[in-house]
C-alpha positions in Angstrom: 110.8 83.0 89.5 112.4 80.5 87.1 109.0 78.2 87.8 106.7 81.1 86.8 109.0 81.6 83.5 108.6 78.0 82.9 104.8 77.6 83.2 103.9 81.0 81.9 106.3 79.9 78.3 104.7 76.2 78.3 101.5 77.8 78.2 102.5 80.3 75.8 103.6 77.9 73.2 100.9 75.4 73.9 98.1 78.2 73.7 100.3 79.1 70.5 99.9 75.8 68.7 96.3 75.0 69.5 95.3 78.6 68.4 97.5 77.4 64.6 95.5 74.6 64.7 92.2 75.8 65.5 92.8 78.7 63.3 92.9 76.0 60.3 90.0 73.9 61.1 87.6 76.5 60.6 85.4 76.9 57.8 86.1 79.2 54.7 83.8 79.7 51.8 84.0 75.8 51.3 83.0 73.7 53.8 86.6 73.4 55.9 87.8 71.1 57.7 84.9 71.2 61.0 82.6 70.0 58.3 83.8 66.7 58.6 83.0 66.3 62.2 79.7 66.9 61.3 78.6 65.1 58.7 77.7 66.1 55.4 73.6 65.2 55.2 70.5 67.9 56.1 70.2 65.7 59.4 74.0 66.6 60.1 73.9 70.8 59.2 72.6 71.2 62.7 75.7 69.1 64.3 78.0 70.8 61.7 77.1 74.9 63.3 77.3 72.8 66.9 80.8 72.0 66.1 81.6 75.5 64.6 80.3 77.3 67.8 82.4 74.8 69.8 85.2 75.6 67.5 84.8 79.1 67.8 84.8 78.8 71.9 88.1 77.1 71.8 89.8 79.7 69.2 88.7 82.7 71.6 90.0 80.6 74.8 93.4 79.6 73.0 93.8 83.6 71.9 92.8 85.0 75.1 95.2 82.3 76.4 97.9 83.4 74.2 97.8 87.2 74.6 97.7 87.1 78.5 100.7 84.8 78.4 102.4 87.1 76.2 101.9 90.0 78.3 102.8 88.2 81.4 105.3 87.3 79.5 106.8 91.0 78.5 106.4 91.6 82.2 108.7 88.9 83.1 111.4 89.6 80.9 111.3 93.3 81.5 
């Protein structure tokens, strides 16, 4: 049980931090950070909304991450 506690927390507070980080490379009303992966020309707009899907993908994985460790979590520690 203490191996389940230990992989269930690492990937609690790794889900945790990438979802923090994520969270702040998207785009606001300015162009945000995921606007410099892209480039900032007409040709690049297209590669700039590829790396905002892709950026979107990994900010539902890490919070669908995070809540199901959290749950298995509150089971856990019951």
């Amino acid at each position: 049980m203490d191996i389940l506690k230990i992989i269930v927390l690492v990937f609690f507070f790794a889900s945790s931090l990438s979802m923090i980080i994520f969270v702040l490379l998207h785009s606001g009303k300015g162009g945000g950070m995921s606007s410099l992966f892209g480039g900032a020309s007409m040709a690049g707009a297209a590669g700039t909304q590829i790396v905002q899907k892709n950026l979107d993908r990994l900010t539902i994985v890490s919070a669908v991450t995070f809540v199901i460790s959290t749950i298995l979590l509150i089971f856990i520690y019951k």
